[in-house]
C-alpha positions as CSV (number, residue, x, y, z in Angstrom):
1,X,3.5,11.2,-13.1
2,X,5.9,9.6,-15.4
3,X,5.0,6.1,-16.9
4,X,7.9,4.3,-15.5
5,X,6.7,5.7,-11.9
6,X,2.9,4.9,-12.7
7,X,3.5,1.4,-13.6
8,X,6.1,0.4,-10.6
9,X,3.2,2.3,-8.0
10,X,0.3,0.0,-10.0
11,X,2.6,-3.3,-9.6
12,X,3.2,-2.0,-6.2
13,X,-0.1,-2.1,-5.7
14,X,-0.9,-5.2,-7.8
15,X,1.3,-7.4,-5.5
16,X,-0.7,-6.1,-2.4
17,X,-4.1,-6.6,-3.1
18,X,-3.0,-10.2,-4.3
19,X,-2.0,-10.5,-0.7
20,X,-5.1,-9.1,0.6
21,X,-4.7,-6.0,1.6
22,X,-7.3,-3.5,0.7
23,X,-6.2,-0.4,-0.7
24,X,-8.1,3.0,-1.6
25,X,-6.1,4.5,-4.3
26,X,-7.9,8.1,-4.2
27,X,-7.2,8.5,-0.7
28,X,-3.9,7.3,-0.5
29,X,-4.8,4.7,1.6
30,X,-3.8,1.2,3.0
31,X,-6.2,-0.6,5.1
32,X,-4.3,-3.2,7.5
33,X,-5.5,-4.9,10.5
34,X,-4.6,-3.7,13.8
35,X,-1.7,-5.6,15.7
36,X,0.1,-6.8,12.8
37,X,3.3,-5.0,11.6
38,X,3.2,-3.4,8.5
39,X,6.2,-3.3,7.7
40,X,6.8,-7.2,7.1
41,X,5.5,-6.7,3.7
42,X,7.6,-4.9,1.8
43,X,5.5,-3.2,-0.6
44,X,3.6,-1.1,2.0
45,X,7.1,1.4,3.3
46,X,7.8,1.4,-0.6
47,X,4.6,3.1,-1.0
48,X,4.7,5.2,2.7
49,X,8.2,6.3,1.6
50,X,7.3,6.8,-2.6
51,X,4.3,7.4,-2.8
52,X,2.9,9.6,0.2
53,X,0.3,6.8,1.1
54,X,-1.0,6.7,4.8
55,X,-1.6,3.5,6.7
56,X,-4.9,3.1,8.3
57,X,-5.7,0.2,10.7
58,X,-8.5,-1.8,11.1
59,X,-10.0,-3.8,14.0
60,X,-11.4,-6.9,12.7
């Protein structure tokens, strides 16, 4: 991975986690509770679409 495309996926993933969202780098994976939309926030199809991350929801 190039520098320029490491450093926008860690500020992708910097904005995020200062939201809340808990995200498991080494599996590609963002944790999001169940019945909200993901898509509001912006960062998470950036990362879907760039990225090859999955979206995994959780019932809290």
């Amino acid at each position: 991975m190039t520098d320029k495309r490491a450093m926008r996926r860690k500020n992708l993933l910097y904005k995020l986690r200062k939201r809340g969202v808990r995200c498991d780098t080494k599996a590609r994976c963002i944790e999001y509770p169940y019945g909200e939309d993901p898509a509001r926030i912006p960062q998470i199809p950036r990362l879907v679409r760039e990225y090859n991350f999955n979206i995994q929801f959780i019932i809290t």
